[in-house]
NULUM-701332 format. One record per residue (C-alpha): residue in one letter; x, y, z. Coordinates in steps of 0.02 Angstrom, whole numbers, plus 50000, padded with zeros to 5 digits. Each point is the difference from the previous one (the first is absolute). Last residue first. Example, Ala and Ser with C-alpha at 12.3 -4.5 7.8 and 13.67 -1.06 7.14 Angstrom:
S506844994750357/A499314982850033/
% end
This chain:
X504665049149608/X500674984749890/X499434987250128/X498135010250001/X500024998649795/X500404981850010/X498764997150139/X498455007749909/X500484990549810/X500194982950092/X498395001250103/X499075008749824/X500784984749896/X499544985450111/X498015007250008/X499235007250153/X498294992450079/X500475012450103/X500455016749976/X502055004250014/X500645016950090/X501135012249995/X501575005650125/X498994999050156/X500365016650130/X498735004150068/X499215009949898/X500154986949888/X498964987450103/X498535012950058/X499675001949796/X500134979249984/X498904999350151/X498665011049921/X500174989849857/X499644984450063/X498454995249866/X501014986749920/X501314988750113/X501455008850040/X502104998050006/X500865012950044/X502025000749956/X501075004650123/X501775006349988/X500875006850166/X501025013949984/X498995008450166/X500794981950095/X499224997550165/X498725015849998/X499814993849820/X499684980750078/X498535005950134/X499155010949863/X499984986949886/X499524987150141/X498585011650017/X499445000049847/X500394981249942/X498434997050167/X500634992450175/X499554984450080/X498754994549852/X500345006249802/X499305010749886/X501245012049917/X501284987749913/X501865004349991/X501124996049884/X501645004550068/X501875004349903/X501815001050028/X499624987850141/X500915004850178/X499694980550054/X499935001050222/X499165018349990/X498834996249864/X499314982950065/X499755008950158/X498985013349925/X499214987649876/X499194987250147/X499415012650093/X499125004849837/X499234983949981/X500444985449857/X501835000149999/X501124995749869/X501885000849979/X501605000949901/X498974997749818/X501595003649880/X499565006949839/X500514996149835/X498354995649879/X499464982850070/X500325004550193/X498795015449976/X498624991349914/X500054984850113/X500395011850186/X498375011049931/X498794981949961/X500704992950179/X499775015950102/X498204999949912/X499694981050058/X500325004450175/X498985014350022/X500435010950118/X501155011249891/X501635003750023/X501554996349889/X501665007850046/X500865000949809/X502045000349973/X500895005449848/X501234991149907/
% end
C-alpha cells in the first residue's frame, strides 16, 4: 500500500485528494496546509509519495520542494496547480517535482498521475 503526504492550504482540497486516494488503495499518512508544515510532515512520515500545491502561506510547494529534495533527492512529489500557473509548474520540475496535477482535477487524472509516479 503506498503512502500519500497531502499539502495544500485548503482544507476542503486535502479532504477531496485524502477521499479519492483512500477510496482507490492509498494510505493518506499526513496533511499539512503550509509548506513549513510539509517539510516537517515529510521528515517525521517518509511518504512514498507528496501532492504538493504551489500557492500556499508560510512557505510556497516550490520551495518546500526544493527544501524536501535537498532532504531526500528520491523524494516523489506531485504538483498540484490551479490554471494559468504554468510558469511555476516549469520552475517546479526543474526542481525536482515528479509531474504535476491542474486543478479543478478529475478522480481519474489524480489516480492515473500517482500510479505512474509509484511505478517510477
Amino acid at each position: 500500500m503506498k503512502t500519500v503526504l497531502v499539502v495544500d492550504d485548503m482544507l476542503f482540497m486535502r479532504m477531496a485528494l485524502k477521499s479519492i486516494l483512500e477510496k482507490n488503495g492509498f494510505t493518506v499518512i499526513g496533511n499539512a496546509e503550509n509548506g513549513v508544515e510539509a517539510v516537517k510532515k515529510y521528515k517525521e512520515c517518509a511518504p512514498d509519495l507528496v501532492t504538493m500545491d504551489i500557492t500556499m502561506p508560510e512557505m510556497s510547494g516550490l520551495e518546500a520542494l526544493k527544501k524536501i529534495k535537498e532532504y531526500d533527492q528520491d523524494a516523489k512529489v506531485i504538483m498540484v496547480s490551479a490554471m494559468g500557473q504554468e510558469r511555476f509548474v516549469k520552475e517546479a520540475i526543474m526542481n525536482g517535482a515528479n509531474y504535476f496535477i491542474v486543478k479543478p482535477f478529475k478522480e481519474a487524472k489524480v489516480l492515473e498521475t500517482l500510479n505512474k509516479v509509484v511505478a517510477w
